[in-house]
Kinemage of the C-alpha trace (Angstrom):
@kinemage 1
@onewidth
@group {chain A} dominant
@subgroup {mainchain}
@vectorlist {calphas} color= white
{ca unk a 1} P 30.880 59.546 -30.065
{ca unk a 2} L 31.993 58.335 -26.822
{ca unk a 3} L 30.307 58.263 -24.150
{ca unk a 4} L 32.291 59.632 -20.869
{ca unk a 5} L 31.390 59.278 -17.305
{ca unk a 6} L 31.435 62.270 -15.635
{ca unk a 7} L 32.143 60.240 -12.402
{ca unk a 8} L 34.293 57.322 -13.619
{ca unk a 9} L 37.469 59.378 -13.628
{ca unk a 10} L 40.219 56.452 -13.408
{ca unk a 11} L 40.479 53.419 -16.364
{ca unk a 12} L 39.037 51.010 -12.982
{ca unk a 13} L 36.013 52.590 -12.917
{ca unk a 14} L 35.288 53.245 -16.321
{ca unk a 15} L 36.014 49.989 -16.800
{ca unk a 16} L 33.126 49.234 -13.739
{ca unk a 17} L 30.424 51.480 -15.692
{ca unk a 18} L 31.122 49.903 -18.788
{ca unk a 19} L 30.289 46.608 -17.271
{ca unk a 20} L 27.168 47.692 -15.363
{ca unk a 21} L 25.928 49.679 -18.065
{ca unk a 22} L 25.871 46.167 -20.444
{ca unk a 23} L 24.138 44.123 -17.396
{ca unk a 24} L 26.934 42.028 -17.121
{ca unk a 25} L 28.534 40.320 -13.681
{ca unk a 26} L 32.031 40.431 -13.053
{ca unk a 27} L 31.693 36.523 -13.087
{ca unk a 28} L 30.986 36.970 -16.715
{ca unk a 29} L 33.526 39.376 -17.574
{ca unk a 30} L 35.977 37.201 -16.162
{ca unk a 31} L 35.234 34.013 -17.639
{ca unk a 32} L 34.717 35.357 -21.447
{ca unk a 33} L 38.524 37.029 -20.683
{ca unk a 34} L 39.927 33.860 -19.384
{ca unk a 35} L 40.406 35.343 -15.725
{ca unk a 36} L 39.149 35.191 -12.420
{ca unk a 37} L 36.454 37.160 -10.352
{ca unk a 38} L 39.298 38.733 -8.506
{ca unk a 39} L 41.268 40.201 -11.387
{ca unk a 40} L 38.184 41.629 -12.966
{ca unk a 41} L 37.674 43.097 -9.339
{ca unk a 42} L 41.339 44.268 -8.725
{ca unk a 43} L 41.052 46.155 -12.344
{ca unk a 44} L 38.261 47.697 -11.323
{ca unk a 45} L 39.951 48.460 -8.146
{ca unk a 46} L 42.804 50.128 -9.416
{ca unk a 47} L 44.796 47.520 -8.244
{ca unk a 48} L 45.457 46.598 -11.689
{ca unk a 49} L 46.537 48.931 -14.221
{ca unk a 50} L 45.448 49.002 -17.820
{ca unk a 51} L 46.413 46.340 -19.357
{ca unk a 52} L 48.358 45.916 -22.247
{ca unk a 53} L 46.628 46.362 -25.804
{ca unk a 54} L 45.398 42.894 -27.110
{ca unk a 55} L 43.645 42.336 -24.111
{ca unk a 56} L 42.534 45.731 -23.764
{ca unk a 57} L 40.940 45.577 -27.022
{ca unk a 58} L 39.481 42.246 -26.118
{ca unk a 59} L 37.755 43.969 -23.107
{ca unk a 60} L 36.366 46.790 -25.072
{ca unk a 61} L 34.715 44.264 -27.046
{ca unk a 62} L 33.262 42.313 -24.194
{ca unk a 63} L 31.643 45.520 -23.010
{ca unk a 64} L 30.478 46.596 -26.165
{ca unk a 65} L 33.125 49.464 -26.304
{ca unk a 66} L 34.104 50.844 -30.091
{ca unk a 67} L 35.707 53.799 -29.059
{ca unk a 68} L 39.047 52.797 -26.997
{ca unk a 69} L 39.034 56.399 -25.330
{ca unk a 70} L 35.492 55.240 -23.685
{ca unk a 71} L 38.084 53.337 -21.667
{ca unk a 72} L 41.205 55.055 -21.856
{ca unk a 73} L 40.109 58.879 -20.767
{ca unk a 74} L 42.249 61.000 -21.137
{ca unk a 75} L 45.322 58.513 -20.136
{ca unk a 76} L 47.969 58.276 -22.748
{ca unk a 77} L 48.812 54.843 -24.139
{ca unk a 78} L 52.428 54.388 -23.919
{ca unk a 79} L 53.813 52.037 -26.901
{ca unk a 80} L 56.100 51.128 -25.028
{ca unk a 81} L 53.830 49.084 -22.531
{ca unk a 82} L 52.595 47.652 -25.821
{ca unk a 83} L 55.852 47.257 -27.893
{ca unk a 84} L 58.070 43.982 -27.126
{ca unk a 85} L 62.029 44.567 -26.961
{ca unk a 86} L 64.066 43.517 -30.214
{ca unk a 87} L 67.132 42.238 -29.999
{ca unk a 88} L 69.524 43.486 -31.768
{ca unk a 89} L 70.533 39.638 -33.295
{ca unk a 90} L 66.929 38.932 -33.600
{ca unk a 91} L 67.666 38.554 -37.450
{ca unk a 92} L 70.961 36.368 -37.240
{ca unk a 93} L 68.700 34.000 -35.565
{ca unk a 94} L 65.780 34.315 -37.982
{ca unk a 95} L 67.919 33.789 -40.499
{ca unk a 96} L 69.246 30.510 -39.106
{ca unk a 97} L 65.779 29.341 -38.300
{ca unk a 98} L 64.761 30.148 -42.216
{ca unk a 99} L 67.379 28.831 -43.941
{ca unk a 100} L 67.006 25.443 -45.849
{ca unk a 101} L 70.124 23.096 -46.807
{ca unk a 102} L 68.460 21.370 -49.775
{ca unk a 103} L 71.955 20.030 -51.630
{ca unk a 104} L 73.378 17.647 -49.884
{ca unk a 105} L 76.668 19.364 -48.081
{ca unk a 106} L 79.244 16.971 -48.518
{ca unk a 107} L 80.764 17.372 -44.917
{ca unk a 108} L 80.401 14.360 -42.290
{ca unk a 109} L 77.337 14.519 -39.981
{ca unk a 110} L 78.744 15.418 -36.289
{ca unk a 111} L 78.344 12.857 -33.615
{ca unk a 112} L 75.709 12.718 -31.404
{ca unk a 113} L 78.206 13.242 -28.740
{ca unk a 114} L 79.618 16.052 -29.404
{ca unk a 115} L 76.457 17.256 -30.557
{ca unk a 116} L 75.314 16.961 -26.736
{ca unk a 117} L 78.025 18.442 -25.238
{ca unk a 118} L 77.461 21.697 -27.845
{ca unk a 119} L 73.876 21.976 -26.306
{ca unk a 120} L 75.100 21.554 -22.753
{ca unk a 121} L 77.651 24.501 -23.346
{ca unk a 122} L 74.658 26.365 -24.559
{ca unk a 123} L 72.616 25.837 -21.713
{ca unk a 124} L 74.840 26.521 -19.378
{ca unk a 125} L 75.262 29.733 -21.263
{ca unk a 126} L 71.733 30.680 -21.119
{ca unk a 127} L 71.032 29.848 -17.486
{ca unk a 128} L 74.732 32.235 -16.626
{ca unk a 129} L 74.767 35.646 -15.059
{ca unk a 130} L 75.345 38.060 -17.671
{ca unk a 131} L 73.609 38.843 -21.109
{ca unk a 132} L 72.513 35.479 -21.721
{ca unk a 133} L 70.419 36.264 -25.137
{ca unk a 134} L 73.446 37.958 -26.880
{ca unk a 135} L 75.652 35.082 -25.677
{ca unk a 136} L 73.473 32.444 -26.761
{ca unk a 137} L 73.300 34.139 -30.838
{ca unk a 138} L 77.271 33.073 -31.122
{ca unk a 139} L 76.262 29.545 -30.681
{ca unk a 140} L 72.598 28.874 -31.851
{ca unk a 141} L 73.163 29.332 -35.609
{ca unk a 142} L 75.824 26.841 -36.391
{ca unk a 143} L 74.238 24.283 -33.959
{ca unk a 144} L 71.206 24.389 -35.310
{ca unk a 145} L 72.856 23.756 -38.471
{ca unk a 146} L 74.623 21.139 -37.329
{ca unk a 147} L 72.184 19.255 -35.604
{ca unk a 148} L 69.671 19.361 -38.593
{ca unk a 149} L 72.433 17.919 -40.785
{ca unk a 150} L 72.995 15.097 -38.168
{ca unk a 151} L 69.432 14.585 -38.101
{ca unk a 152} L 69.151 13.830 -41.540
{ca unk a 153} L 72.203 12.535 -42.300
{ca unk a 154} L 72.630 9.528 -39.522
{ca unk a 155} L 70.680 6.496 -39.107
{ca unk a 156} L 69.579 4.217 -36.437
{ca unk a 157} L 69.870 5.162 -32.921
{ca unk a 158} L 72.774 7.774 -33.552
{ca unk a 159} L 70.212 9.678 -35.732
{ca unk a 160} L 67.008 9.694 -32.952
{ca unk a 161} L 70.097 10.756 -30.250
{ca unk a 162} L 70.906 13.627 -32.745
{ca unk a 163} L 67.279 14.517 -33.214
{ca unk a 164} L 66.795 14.904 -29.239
{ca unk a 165} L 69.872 17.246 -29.486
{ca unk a 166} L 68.173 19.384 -32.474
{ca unk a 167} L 64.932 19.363 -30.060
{ca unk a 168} L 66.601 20.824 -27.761
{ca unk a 169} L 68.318 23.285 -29.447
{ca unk a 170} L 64.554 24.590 -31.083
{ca unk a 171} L 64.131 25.212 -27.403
{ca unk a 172} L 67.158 27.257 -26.786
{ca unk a 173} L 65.645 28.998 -29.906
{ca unk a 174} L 62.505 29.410 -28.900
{ca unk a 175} L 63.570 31.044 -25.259
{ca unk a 176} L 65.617 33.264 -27.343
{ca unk a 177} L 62.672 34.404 -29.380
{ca unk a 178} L 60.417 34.788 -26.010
{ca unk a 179} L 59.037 38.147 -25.209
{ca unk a 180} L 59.787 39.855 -29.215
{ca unk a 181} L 57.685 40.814 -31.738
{ca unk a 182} L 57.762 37.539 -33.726
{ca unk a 183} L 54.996 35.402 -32.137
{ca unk a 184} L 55.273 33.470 -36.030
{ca unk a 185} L 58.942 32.398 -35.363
{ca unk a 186} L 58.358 31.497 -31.359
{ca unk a 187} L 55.302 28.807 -32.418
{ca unk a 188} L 57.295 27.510 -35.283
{ca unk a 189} L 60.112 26.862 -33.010
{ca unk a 190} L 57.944 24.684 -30.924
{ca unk a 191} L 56.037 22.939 -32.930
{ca unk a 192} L 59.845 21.748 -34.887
{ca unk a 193} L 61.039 21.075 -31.650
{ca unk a 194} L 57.682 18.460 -30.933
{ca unk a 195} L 58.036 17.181 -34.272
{ca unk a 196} L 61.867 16.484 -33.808
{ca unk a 197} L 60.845 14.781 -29.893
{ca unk a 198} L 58.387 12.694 -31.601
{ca unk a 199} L 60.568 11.707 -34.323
{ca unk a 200} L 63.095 10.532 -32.189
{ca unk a 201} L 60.235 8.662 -30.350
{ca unk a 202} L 62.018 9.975 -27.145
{ca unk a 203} L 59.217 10.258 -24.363
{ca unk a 204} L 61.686 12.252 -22.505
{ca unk a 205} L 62.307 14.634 -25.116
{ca unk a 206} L 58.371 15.191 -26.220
{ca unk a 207} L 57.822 15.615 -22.063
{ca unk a 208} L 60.570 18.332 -22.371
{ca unk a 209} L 58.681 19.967 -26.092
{ca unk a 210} L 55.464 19.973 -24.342
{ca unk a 211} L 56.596 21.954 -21.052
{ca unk a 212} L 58.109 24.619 -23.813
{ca unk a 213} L 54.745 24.272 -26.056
{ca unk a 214} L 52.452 24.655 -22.881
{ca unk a 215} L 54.188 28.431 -22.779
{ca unk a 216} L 53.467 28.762 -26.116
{ca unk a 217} L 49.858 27.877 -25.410
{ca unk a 218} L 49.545 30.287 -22.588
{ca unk a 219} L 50.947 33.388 -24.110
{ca unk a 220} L 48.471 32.676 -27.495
{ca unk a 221} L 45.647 32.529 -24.887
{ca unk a 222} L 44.565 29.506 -26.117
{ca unk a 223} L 42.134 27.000 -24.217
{ca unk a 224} L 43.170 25.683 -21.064
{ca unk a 225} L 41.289 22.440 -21.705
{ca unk a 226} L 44.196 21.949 -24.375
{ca unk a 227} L 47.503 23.047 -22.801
{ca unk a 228} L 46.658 20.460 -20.068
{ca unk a 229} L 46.054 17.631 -22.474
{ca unk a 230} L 48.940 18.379 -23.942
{ca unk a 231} L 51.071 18.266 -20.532
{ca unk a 232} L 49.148 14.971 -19.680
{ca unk a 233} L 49.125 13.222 -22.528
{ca unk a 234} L 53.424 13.799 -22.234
{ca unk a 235} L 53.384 12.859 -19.052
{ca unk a 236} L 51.507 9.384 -19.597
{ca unk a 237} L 54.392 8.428 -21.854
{ca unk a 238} L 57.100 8.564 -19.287
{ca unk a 239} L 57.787 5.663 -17.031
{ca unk a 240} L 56.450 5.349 -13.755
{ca unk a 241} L 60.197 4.795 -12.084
{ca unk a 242} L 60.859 6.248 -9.184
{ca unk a 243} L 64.539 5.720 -9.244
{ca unk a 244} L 65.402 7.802 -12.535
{ca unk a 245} L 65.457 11.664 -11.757
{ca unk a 246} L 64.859 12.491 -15.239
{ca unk a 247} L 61.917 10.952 -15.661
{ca unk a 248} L 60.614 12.219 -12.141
{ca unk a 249} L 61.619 15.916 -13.179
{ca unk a 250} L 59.791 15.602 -16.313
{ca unk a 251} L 56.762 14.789 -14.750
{ca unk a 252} L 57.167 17.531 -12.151
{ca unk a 253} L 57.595 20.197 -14.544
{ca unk a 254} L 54.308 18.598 -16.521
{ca unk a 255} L 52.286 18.830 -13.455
{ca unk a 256} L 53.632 22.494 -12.943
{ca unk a 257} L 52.955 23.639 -16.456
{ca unk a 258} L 49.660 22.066 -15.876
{ca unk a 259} L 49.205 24.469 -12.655
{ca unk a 260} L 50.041 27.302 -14.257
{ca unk a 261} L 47.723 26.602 -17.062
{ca unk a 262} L 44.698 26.357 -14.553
{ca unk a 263} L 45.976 29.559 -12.656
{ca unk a 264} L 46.039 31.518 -15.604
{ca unk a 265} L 42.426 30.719 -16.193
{ca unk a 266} L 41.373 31.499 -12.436
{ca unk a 267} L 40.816 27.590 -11.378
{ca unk a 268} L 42.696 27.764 -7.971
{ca unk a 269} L 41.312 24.350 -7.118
{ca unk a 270} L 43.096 22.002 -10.141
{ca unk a 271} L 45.462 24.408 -10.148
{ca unk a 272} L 46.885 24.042 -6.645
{ca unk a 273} L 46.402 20.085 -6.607
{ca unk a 274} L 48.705 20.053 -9.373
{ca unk a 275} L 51.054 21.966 -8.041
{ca unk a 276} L 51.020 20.044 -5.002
{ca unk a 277} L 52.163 17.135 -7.263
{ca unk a 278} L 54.256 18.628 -8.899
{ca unk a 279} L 56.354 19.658 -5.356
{ca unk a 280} L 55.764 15.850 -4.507
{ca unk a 281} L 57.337 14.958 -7.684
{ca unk a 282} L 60.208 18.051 -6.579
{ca unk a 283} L 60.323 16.261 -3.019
{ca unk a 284} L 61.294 12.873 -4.277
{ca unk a 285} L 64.022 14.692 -6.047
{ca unk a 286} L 65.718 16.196 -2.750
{ca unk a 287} L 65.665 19.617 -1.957
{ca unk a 288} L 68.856 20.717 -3.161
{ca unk a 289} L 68.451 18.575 -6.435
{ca unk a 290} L 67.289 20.541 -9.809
{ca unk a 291} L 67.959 19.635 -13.278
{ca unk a 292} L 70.663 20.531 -15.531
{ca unk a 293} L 68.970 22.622 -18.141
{ca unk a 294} L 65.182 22.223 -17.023
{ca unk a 295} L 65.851 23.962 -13.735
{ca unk a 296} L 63.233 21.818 -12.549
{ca unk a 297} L 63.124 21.192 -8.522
{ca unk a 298} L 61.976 22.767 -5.472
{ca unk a 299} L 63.226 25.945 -6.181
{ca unk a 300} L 61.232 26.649 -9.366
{ca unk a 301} L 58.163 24.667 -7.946
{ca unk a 302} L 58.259 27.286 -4.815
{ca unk a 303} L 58.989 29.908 -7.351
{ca unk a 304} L 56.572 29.687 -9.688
{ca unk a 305} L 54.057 29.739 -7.037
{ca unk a 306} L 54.350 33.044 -6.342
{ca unk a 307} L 53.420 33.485 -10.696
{ca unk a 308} L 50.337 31.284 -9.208
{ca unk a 309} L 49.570 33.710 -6.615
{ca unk a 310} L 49.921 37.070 -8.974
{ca unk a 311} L 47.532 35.426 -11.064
{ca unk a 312} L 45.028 34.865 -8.990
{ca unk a 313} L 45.532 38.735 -7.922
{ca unk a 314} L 46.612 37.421 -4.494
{ca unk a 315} L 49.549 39.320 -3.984
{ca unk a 316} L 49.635 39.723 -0.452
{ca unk a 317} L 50.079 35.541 -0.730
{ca unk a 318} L 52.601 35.893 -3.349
{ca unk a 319} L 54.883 37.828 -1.323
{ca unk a 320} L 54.012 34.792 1.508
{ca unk a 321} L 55.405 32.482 -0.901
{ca unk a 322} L 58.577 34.650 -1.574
{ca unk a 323} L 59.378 34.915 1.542
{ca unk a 324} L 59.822 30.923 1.362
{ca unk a 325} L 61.542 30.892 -1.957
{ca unk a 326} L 65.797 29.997 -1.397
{ca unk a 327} L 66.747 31.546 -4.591
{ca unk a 328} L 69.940 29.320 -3.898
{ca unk a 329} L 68.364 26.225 -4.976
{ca unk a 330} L 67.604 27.698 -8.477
{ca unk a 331} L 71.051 27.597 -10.239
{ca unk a 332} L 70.182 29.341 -13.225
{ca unk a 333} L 70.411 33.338 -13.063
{ca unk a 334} L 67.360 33.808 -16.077
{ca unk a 335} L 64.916 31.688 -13.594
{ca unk a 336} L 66.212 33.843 -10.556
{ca unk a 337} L 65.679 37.271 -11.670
{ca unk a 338} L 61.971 35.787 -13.236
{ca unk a 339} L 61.291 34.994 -9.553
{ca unk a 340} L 62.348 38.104 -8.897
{ca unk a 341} L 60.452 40.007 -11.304
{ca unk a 342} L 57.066 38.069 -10.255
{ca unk a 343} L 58.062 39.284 -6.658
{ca unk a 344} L 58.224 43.085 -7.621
{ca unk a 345} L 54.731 42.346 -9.447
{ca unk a 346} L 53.284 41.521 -6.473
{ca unk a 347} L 54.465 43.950 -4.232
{ca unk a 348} L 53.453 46.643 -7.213
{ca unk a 349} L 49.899 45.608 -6.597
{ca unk a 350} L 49.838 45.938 -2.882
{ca unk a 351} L 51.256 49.572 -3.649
{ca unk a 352} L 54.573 49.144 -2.822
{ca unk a 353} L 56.143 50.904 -5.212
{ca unk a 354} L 59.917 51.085 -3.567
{ca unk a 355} L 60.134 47.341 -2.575
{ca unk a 356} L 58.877 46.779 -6.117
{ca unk a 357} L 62.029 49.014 -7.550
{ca unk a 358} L 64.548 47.752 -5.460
{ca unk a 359} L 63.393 43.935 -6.485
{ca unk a 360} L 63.431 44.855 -10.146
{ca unk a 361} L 67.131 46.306 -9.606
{ca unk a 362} L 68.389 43.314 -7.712
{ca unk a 363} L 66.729 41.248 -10.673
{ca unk a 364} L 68.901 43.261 -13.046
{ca unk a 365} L 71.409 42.404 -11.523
{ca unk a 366} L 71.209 38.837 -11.649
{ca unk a 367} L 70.173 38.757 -15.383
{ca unk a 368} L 69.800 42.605 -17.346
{ca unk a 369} L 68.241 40.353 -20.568
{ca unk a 370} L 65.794 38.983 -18.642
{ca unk a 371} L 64.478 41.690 -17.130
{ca unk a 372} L 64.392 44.133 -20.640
{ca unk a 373} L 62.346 41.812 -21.971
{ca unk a 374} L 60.023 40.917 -19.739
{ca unk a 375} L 56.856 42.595 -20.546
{ca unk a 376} L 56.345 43.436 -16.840
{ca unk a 377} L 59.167 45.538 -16.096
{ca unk a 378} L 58.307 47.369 -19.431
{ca unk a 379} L 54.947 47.960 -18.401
{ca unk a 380} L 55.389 48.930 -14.874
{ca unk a 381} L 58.142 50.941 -15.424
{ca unk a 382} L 57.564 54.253 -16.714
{ca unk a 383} L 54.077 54.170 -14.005
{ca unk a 384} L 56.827 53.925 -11.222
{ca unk a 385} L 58.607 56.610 -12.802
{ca unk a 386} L 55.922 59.074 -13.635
{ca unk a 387} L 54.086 58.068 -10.138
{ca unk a 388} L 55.767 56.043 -7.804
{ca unk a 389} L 56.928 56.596 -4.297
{ca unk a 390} L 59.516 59.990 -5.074
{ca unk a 391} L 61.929 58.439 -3.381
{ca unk a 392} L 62.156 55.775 -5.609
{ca unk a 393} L 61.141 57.724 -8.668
{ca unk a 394} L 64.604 58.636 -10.333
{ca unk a 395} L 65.852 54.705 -9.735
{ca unk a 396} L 62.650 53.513 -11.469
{ca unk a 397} L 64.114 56.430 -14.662
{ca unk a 398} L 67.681 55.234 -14.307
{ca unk a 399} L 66.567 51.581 -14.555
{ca unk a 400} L 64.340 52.068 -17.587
{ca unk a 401} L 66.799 53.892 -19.378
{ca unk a 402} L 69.204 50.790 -18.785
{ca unk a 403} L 66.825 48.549 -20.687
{ca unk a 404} L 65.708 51.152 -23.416
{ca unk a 405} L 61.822 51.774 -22.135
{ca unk a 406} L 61.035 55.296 -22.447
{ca unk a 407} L 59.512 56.917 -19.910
């Protein structure tokens, strides 16, 4: 049987007996969850809600918890804070991703040109205003199909060209797959799209794979130690020119993911001298510079700070370093309602529930896909609805029933 505090009435503070009970300091609660003394405090706190399942679970175990509902009380677990969106393509693409061509087709491989200027269309359709996941479905199957039979099909440098298109196009893949139940497909997608970067023994391209395999990393909750490695090891590769902007934007984004990798752990040290070079790799760049598909420049370096910030459970920071983000430097609608998103979050933990809603709305605006599956607005949601500010309460309803969470 579980055994209630009569005292601890909110998840915080049952989480706070739980820990005292076992002996244990929030120093070591955080570091066996892979956070920081402050989010471990904030949850406590209340300044944090309950988080989602998996790590939930992974709490209860820390603290010796069987029983969930030692936790939980008498709060009701949504599945919808716990259930990822589906698209409604999501098995067009699966399909694509799972089908093998083992006869050989008898049609001419395309060129790597025009194999380029397919994923170029495609980017540019993912980083658009609109519904950028249901656009992207029309395209991704028969380029991926295309590039694979290129990739096997040409030799010599035409064949490593069309292997840093199908790269590429396992990324577009993988974004698509982001944020839906189908964590198999998302790591598959990566690790084809390294093995494709390496094949074409492009250091460009594997800089590029590793950026998109360091999120992969992250969102598995696997060892920091490894996802910067990774990023380093890719970033030793490319050359040390200060004249070429891709290789200088590659690096930058390496040093970022590397950042973000340390923040997510609670190292605010390494994790803000890396970002530091990864704006001095941004500043080289220009400030109105960022790159064609990668995004990467100022903007998303400022940006992602405020991600940085969150994560730390700094939020009064994060809305410092919002209030120096130009969203016009980041030309790519997806990355500006993400900013956007990460904005809300913070202002959701200082208890600001109606900034929060109007930032989620104007984030909708800029890109509705990216903000119904971000697992975020799905969990914050239906709390603003049931308990926000009432003034804001029925545009916190009206927004969730836009992206299908329940409330």
């Amino acid at each position: 049987m579980p055994q209630h505090s009569d005292t601890a009435s909110t998840f915080g503070q049952r989480v706070q007996a739980a820990r005292e009970r076992t002996g244990k300091t929030r120093a070591v609660v955080a570091g066996l969850m892979g956070h920081s003394v402050e989010w471990v405090k904030a949850i406590e706190r209340g300044a944090i809600g309950m988080p989602r399942l998996p790590k939930l679970i992974q709490l209860a175990h820390i603290l010796g918890i069987e029983d969930l509902s030692e936790l939980t009380g008498d709060e009701r677990i949504a599945a919808v804070t716990y259930i990822k969106a589906v698209h409604d393509d999501l098995p067009v693409v699966k399909r694509a991703l799972t089908t093998y061509q083992l006869q050989p087709s008898g049609r001419e491989p395309e060129t790597p040109q025009a194999l380029v200027a397919r994923v170029r269309k495609a980017w540019r359709l993912w980083h658009s205003e609109g519904d950028h996941r249901t656009g992207i479905v029309a395209l991704l199957p028969d380029l991926l199909a295309d590039a694979q039979h290129s990739a096997r099909a040409l030799e010599g440098a035409d064949r490593r060209r069309a292997l840093v298109a199908l790269a590429e196009t396992y990324h577009l893949a993988q974004l698509y797959l982001s944020f839906q139940p189908v964590p198999d497909l998302v790591t598959m997608t990566g690790d084809r799209a390294m093995a494709a970067a390496q094949d074409a023994d492009s250091p460009r391209a594997i800089a590029a794979a590793a950026w998109y395999m360091n999120h992969v990393h992250r969102d598995a909750g696997e060892a920091a130690e490894a996802r910067v490695e990774l990023a380093e090891d890719a970033a030793s590769l490319l050359r040390r020119d200060d004249d070429d902007p891709e290789d200088i934007a590659r690096r930058g984004l390496l040093f970022l993911a590397v950042a973000l990798s340390f923040a997510k752990t609670g190292q605010a040290g390494d994790a803000w001298r890396y970002w530091d070079k990864a704006d001095a790799e941004a500043r080289k760049l220009g400030d109105d510079y960022a790159h064609p598909w990668l995004i990467f420049g100022r903007g998303i370096v400022h940006g992602y700070a405020i991600t940085m910030q969150n994560d730390f459970v700094q939020p009064a920071r994060a809305v410092e370093a919002a209030n120096d983000l130009d969203l016009e430097q980041i030309p790519s609608a997806t990355r500006r309602s993400y900013h956007l998103i990460e904005t809300a979050r913070a202002h959701n933990l200082l208890g600001e529930g109606v900034a929060a809603v109007s930032l989620l709305r104007k984030a909708h605006e800029e890109s509705p896909e990216t903000v119904r599956f971000n697992l975020h607005t799905r969990s914050v949601l239906p709390e603003l609805a049931k308990s926000g500010p009432r003034m804001v309460q029925n545009d916190a309803r009206r927004l969730a029933r836009e992206i299908a969470v329940p409330v």
